[in-house]
DRENLUMKOL-850176 format. One record per residue (C-alpha): chain; residue in three letters; y, z, x; residue number from 1. Coordinates in pm, 1 decimal, always signed. Each point is the difference from the previous one (the first is absolute). Layout:
REM DRENLUMKOL-850176
+----+-----+----------+----------+----------+-----+
| ch |  aa |        y |        z |        x |   i |
+----+-----+----------+----------+----------+-----+
|  A | ALA |        Y |        Z |        X | NUM |
...
+----+-----+----------+----------+----------+-----+
END
This chain:
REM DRENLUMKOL-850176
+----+-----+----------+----------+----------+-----+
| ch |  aa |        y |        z |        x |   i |
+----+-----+----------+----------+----------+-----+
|  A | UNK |   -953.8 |   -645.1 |  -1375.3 |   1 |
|  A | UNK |   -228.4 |   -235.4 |   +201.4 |   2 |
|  A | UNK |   -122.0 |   -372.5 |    -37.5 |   3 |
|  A | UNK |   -272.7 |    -77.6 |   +185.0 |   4 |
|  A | UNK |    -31.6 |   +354.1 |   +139.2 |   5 |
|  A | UNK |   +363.6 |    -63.7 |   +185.4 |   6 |
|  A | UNK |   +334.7 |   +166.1 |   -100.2 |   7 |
|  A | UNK |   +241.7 |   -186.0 |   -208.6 |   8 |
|  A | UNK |   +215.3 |   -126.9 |   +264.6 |   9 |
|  A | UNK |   +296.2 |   -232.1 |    +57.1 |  10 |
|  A | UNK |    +10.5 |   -200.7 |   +325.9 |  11 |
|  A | UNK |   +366.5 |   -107.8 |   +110.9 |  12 |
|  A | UNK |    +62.2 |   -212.1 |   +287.2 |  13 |
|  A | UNK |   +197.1 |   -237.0 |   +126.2 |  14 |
|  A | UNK |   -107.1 |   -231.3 |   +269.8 |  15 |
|  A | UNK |   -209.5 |   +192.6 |   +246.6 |  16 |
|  A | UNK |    +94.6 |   +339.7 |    +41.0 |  17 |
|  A | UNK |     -8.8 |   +156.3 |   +335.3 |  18 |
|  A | UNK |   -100.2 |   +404.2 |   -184.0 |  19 |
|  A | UNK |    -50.4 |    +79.7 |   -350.7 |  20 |
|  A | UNK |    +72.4 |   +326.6 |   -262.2 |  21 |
|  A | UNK |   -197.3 |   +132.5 |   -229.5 |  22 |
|  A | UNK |   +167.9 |   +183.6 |   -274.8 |  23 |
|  A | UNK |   -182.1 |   +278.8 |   -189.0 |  24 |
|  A | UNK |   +185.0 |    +88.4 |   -294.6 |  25 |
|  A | UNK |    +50.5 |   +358.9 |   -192.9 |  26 |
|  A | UNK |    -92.6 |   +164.8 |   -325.7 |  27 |
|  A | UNK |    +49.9 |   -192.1 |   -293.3 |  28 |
|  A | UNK |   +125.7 |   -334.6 |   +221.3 |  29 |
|  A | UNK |   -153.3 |   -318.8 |    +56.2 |  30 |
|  A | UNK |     -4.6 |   -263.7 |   +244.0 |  31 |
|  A | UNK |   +227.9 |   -153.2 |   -157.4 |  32 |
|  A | UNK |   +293.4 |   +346.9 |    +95.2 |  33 |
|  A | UNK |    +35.1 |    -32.7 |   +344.5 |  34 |
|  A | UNK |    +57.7 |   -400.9 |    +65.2 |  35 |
|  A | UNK |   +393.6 |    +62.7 |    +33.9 |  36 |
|  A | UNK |    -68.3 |   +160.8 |   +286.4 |  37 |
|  A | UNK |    -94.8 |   -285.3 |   +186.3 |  38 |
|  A | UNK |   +354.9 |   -137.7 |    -49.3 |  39 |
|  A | UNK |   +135.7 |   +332.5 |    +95.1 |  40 |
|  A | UNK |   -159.3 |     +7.2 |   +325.8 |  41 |
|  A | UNK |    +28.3 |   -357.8 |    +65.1 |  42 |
|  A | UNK |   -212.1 |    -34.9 |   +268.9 |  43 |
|  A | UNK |    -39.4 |   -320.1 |   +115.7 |  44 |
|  A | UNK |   -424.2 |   -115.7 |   +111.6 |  45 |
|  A | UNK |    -98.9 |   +190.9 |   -197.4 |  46 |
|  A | UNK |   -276.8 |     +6.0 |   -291.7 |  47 |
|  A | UNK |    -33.5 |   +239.5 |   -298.2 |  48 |
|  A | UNK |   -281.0 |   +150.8 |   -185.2 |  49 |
|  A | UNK |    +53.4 |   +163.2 |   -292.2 |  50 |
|  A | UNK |   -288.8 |   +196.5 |   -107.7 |  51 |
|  A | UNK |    -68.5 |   +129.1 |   -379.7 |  52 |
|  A | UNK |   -171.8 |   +359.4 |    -73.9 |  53 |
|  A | UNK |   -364.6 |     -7.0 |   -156.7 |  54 |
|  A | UNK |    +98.4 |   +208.8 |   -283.0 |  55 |
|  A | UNK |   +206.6 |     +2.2 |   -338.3 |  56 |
|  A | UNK |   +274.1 |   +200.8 |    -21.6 |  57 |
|  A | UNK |   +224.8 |    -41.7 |   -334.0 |  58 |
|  A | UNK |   +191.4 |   -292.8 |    +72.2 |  59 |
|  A | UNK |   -101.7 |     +1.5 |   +367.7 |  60 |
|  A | UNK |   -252.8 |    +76.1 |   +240.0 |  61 |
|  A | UNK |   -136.1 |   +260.8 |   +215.4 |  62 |
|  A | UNK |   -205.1 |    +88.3 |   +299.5 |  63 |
|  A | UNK |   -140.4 |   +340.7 |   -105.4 |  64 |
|  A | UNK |    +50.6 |   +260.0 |   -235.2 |  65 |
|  A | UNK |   +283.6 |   +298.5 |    +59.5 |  66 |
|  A | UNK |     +7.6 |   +367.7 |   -135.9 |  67 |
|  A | UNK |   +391.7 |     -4.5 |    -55.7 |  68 |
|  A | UNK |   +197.5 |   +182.5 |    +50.9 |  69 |
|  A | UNK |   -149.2 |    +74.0 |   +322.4 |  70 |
|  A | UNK |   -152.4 |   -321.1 |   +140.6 |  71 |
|  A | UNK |   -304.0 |    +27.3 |    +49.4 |  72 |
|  A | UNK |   -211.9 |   -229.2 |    +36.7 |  73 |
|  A | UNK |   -352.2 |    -99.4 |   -101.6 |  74 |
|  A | UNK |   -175.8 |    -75.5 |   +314.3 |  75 |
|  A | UNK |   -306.5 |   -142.3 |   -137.1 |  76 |
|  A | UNK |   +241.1 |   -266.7 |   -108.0 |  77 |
|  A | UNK |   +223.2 |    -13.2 |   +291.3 |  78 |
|  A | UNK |   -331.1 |    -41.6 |   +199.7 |  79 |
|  A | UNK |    -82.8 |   -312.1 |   -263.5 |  80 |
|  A | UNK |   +344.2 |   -157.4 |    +73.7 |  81 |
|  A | UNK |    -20.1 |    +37.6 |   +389.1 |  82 |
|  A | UNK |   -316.8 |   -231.9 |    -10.6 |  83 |
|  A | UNK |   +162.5 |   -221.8 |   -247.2 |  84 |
|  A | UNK |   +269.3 |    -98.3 |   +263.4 |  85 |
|  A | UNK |   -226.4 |    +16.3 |   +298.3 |  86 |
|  A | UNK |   -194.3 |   -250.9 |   -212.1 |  87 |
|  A | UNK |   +301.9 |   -216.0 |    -41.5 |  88 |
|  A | UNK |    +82.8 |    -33.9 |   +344.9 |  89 |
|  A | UNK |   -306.0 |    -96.4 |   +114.3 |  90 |
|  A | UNK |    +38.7 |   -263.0 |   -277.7 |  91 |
|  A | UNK |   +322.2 |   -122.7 |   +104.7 |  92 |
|  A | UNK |   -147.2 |     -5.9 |   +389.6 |  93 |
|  A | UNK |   -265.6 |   -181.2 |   -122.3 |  94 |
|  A | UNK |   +173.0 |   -255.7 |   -223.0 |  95 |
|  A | UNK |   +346.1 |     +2.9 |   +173.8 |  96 |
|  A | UNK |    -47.7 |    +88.6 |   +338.2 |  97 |
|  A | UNK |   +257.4 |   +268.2 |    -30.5 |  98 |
|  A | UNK |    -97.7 |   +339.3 |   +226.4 |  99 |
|  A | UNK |    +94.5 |   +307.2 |    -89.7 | 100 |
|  A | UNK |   +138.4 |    +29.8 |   +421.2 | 101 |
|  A | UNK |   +240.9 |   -261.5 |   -173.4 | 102 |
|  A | UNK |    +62.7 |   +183.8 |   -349.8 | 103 |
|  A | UNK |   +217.2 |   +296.5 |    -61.9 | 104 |
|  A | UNK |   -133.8 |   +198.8 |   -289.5 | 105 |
|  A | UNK |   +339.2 |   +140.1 |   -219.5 | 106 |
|  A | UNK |    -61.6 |   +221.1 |   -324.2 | 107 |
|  A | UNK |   +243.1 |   +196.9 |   -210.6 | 108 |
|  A | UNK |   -107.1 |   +327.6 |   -161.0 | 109 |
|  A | UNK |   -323.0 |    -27.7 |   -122.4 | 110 |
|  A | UNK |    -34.8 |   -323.3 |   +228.6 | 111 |
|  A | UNK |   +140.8 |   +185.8 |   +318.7 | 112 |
|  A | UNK |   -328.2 |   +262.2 |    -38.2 | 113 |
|  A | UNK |   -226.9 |   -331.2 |    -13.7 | 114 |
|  A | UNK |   +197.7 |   -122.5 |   +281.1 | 115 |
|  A | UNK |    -74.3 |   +326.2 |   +181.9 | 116 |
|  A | UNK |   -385.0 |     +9.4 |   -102.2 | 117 |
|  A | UNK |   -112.9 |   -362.1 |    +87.9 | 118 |
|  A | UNK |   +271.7 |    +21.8 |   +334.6 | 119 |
|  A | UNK |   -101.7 |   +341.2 |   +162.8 | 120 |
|  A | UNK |   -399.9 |    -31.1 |    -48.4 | 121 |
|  A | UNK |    -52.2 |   -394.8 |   +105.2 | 122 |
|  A | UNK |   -180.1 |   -138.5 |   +308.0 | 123 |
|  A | UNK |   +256.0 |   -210.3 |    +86.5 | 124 |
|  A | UNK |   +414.0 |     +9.3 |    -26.6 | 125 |
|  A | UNK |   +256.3 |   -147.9 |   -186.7 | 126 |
|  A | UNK |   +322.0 |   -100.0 |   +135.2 | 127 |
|  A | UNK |   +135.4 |   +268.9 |   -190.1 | 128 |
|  A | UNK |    -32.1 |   +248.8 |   -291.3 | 129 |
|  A | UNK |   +264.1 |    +89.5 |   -223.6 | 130 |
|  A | UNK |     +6.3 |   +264.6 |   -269.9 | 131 |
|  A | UNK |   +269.3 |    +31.1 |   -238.3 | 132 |
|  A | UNK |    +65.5 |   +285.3 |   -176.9 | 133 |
|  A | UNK |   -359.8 |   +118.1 |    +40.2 | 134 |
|  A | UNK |   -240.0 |   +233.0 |   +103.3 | 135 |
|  A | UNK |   -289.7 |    +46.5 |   +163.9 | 136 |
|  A | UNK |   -352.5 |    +96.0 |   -158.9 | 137 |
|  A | UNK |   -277.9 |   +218.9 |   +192.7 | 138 |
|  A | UNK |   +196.8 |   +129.8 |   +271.3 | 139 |
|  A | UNK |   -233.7 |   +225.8 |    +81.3 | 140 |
|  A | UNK |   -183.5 |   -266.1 |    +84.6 | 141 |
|  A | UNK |   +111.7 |   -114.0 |   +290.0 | 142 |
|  A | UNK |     +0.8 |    -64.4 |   +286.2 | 143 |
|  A | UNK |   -377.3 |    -31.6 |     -0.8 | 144 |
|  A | UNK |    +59.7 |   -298.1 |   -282.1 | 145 |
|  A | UNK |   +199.7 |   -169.4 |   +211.1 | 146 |
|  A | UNK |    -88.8 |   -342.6 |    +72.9 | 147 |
|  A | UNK |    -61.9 |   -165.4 |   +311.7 | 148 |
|  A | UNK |   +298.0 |   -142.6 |    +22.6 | 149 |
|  A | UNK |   +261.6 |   +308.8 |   -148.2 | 150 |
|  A | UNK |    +97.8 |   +108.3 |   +327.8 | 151 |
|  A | UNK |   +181.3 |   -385.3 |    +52.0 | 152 |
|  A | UNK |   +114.2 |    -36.8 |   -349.9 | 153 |
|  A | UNK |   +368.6 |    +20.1 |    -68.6 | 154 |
|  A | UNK |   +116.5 |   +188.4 |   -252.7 | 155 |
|  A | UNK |   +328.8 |    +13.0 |   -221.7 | 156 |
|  A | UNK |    +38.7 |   +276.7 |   -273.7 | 157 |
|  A | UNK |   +330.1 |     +4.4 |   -225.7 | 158 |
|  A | UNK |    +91.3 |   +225.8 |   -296.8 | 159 |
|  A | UNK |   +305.8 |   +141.6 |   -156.5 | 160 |
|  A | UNK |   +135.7 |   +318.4 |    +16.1 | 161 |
|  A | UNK |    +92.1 |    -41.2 |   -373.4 | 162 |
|  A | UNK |   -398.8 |   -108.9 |    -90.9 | 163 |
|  A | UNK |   -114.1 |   +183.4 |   -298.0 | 164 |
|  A | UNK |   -317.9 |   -166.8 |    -95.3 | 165 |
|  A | UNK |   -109.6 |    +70.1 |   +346.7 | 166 |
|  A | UNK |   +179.3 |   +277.5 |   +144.9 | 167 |
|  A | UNK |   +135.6 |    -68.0 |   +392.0 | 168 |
|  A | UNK |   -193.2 |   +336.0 |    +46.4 | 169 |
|  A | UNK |   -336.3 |    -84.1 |    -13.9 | 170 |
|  A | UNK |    +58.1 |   -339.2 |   +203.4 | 171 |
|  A | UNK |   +199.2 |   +131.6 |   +275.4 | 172 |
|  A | UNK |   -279.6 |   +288.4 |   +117.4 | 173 |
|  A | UNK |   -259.5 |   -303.7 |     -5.7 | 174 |
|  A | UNK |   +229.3 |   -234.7 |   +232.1 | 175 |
|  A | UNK |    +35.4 |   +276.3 |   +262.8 | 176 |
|  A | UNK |   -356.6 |    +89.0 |     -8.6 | 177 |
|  A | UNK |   -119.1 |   -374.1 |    +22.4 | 178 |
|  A | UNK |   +252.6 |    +31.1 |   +318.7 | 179 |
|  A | UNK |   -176.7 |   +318.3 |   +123.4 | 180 |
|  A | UNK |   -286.3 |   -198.0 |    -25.0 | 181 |
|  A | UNK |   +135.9 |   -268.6 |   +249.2 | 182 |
|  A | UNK |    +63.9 |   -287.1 |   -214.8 | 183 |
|  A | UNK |   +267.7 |   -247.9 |    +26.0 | 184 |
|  A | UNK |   +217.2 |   +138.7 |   -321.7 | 185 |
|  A | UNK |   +346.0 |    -68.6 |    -43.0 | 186 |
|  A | UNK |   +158.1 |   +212.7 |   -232.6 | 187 |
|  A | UNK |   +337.2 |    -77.8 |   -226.7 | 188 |
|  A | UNK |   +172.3 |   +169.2 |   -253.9 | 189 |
|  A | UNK |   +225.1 |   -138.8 |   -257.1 | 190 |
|  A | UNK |   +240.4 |   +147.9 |   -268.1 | 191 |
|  A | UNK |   -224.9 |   -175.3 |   -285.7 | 192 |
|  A | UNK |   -174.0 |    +56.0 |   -284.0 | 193 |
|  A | UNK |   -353.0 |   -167.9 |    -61.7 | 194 |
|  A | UNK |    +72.5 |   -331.1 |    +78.7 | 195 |
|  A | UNK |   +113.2 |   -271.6 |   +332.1 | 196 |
|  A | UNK |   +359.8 |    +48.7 |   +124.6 | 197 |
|  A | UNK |    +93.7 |   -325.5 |    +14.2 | 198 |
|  A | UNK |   +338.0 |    +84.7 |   +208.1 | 199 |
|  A | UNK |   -186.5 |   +241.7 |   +284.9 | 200 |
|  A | UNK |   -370.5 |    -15.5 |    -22.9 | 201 |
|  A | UNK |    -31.6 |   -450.6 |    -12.0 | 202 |
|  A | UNK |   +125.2 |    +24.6 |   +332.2 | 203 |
|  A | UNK |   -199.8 |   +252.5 |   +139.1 | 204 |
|  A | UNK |   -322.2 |   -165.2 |   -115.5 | 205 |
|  A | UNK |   +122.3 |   -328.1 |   +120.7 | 206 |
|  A | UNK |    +82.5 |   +126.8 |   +338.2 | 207 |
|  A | UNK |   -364.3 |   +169.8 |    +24.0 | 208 |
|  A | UNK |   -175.2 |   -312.6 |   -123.5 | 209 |
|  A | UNK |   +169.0 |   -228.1 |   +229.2 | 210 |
|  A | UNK |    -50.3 |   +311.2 |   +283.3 | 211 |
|  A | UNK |   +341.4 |    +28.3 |   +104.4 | 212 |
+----+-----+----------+----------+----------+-----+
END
């Protein structure tokens, strides 16, 4: 959904915030599902954009279509998406003045593969990328669509053993070849089904956000 050829986006801020998140959410989710976790992570300077999928889904939206129950994804659409966001952040550079050397990009599911897809093939880095019970889409694409700046970009992947929307199996091959590949991936594995462990998994992400 766009106005003004920009995403549907929330802006949440406090004061003047010192590094920002942008939260891409999954399948069937809006921009309104993943505010809590600001309060979960309670991160203090920091900024939140909550970003809203182009397309309708039921009661939700979604970034691209999916062949369940194997998910797989239509790329021409997944392609469509990618230049959606890129086109957002140069908005909110632009209007706001936030960088994306100051923005950590954080999806869940369908979210975590845009995450992955803007992150891995832009010019310049993020302070971090975050996929969430994802996936990655064209991995036989890289590395030669890499972007410039993959090689610096930090990278955290979660999923759940227990995941059966998106099987740990077909995430956990692309993590280790991403590694292979001699990217900055940090890999963790959590008891869970599709969803955020709130007890295990808040702290991990808070801990790589805050790069401790």
């Amino acid at each position: 959904m766009l106005v003004h050829d920009v995403l549907i986006h929330d802006v949440v801020a406090n004061g003047t915030p010192t590094r920002w998140i942008m939260v891409l959410h999954g399948l069937g989710d809006s921009k309104e599902g993943w505010k809590p976790v600001a309060d979960y992570l309670g991160l203090a300077d920091t900024g939140w954009i909550f970003v809203q999928a182009p397309d309708c889904y039921h009661d939700g939206w979604s970034w691209f279509d999916l062949r369940l129950p194997d998910p797989l994804p239509d790329l021409t659409l997944v392609r469509r998406s990618r230049e959606l966001v890129r086109a957002l952040l140069v908005h909110l550079e632009t209007t706001r003045g936030i960088r994306c050397e100051d923005l950590t990009l954080m999806g869940f599911s369908q979210g975590a593969l845009m995450t992955m897809a803007v992150g891995l093939t832009h010019a310049r880095p993020f302070a971090g990328l975050i996929g969430i019970s994802g996936w990655v889409a064209e991995m036989e694409s890289y590395p030669s669509a890499f972007g410039a700046a993959a090689d610096r970009q930090r990278i955290l992947l979660t999923h759940g053993t227990a995941d059966q929307v998106i099987p740990i199996e077909i995430t956990r091959p692309q993590a280790a070849r991403l590694q292979g590949l001699g990217l900055d991936v940090t890999w963790r594995e959590y008891g869970k089904a599709h969803g955020l462990d709130t007890v295990l998994e808040i702290p991990a992400i808070r801990a790589f956000i805050s790069g401790t």
